[in-house]
N, C-alpha and C positions, 0 to 999 in steps of 0.2 A: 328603667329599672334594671337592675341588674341580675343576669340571668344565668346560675350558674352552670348548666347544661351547656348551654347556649356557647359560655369563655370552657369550657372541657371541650366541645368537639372544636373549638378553632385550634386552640391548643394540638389536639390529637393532629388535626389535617395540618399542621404545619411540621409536627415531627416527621410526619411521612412523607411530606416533600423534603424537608431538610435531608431525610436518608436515603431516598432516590437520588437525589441529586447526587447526592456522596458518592453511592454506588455506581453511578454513571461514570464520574470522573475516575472513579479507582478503575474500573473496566476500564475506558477509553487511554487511560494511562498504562494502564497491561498492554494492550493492545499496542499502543504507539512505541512500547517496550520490543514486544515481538518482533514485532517492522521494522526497528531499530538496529536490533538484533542481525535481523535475517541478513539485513542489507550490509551491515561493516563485516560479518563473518562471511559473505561470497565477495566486498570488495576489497577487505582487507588481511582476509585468509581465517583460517580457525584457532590462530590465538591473539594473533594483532585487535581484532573484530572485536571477541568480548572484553578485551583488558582497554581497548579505549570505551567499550561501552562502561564498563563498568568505574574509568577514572570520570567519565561526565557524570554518573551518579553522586562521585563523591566533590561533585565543583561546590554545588550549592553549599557542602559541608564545612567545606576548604573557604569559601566567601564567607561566611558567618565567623570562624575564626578570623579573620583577618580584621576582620568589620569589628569584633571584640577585644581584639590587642590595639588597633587603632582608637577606639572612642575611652571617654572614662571612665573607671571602674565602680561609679557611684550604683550602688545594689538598688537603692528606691526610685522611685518615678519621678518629674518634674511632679506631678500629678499628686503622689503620694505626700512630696515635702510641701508643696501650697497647699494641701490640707491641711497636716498639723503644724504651720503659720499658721492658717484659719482660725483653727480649737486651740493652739494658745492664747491667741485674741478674745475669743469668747467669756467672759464669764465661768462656765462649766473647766474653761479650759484654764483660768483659773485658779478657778479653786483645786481645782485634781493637780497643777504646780506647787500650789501652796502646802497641801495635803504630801505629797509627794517630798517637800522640801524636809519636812519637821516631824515627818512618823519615823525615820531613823532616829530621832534626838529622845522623845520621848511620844507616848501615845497621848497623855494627856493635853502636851502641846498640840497634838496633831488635829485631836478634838475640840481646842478650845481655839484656831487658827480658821477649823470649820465651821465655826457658829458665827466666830467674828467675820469670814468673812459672807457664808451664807445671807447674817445680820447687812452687812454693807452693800451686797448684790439685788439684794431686794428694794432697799429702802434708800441706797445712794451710790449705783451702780456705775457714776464719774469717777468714784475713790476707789474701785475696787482695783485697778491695775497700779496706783501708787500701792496700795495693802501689797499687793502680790511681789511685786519687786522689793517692796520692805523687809517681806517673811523671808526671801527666796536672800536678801544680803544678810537677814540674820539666821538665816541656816547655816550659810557659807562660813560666817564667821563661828560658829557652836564647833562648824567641823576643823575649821583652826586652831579655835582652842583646845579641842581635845588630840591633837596632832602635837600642838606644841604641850600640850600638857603630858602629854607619852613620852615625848623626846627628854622631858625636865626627869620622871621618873626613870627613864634609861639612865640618864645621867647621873642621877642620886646614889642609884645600884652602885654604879661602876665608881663613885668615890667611895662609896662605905664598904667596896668587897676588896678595896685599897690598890687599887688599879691608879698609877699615879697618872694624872693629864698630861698632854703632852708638850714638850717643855715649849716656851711661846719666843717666835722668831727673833726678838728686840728686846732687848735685855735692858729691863727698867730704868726709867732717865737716874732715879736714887743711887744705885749702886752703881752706872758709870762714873758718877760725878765722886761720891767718895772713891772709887777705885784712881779717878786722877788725881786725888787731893791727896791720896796717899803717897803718890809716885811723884809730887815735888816736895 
């Protein structure tokens, strides 16, 4: 049975070795600090002494930099990214893609994308990842049209505020050919 007394004082007695321990090593490293000290300032004089003590403090600093300009700059975990793989795979993960694709577009789509697919995750949870790449090409595509349907309205502006186009490289097969038939 489980005793909660019982998981509080294991609890406790492990914080208090955890922090002895601690305090051990931070003393024992003062210490090995002092010795350190003592020894490079009588064998290597009273400024040579601390200024190499003090460049070996900063190696481990100087290693860690080099260790980060060498490796790649990816900020998540191997660990972090095969999870969310994981929960995209899932169901939950989904639906919250699906949800995620189409509540920019409208909210009613957003709700009616969650019932359908909540509906198919329950009752025929082999369709649900065709549903999800379904929704997620017909978001892509909502956000095209209304890209290219902005670029049509820029362009309407700029012929009605009489902004002329600009003139096109190749000059129309109709008018070279009357321009030669003119010229024999």
């Amino acid at each position: 049975m489980f005793n909660v007394s019982h998981k509080i004082e294991v609890i406790k007695s492990t914080v208090i070795a955890v922090v002895l321990v601690v305090a051990c090593a931070i003393l024992g490293i003062i210490w090995l600090s002092v010795a350190l000290y003592n020894y490079l300032k009588i064998s290597l004089g009273e400024i040579a002494g601390p200024a190499l003590l003090g460049a070996l403090l900063f190696l481990p600093l100087a290693g860690y930099g080099i260790y980060k300009a060498v490796t790649k700059h990816d900020k998540r975990s191997k660990q972090e990214r095969l999870f969310d793989e994981a929960f995209a795979n899932t169901s939950v993960g989904s639906l919250s893609r699906m949800i995620e694709t189409m509540s920019p577009h409208s909210p009613f789509l957003a709700a009616l994308v969650a019932v359908m697919g909540g509906f198919l995750a329950s009752r025929f949870p082999q369709f649900l990842s065709m549903f999800s790449e379904l929704v997620v090409a017909l978001g892509d595509e909502l956000d095209r049209r209304r890209v290219r349907k902005t670029e049509e309205n820029v362009r309407k502006q700029e012929e009605r505020s009489g902004a002329t186009p600009p003139p096109p490289d190749v000059e129309p097969v109709s008018k070279r050919r009357r321009s030669k038939a003119d010229v024999y």
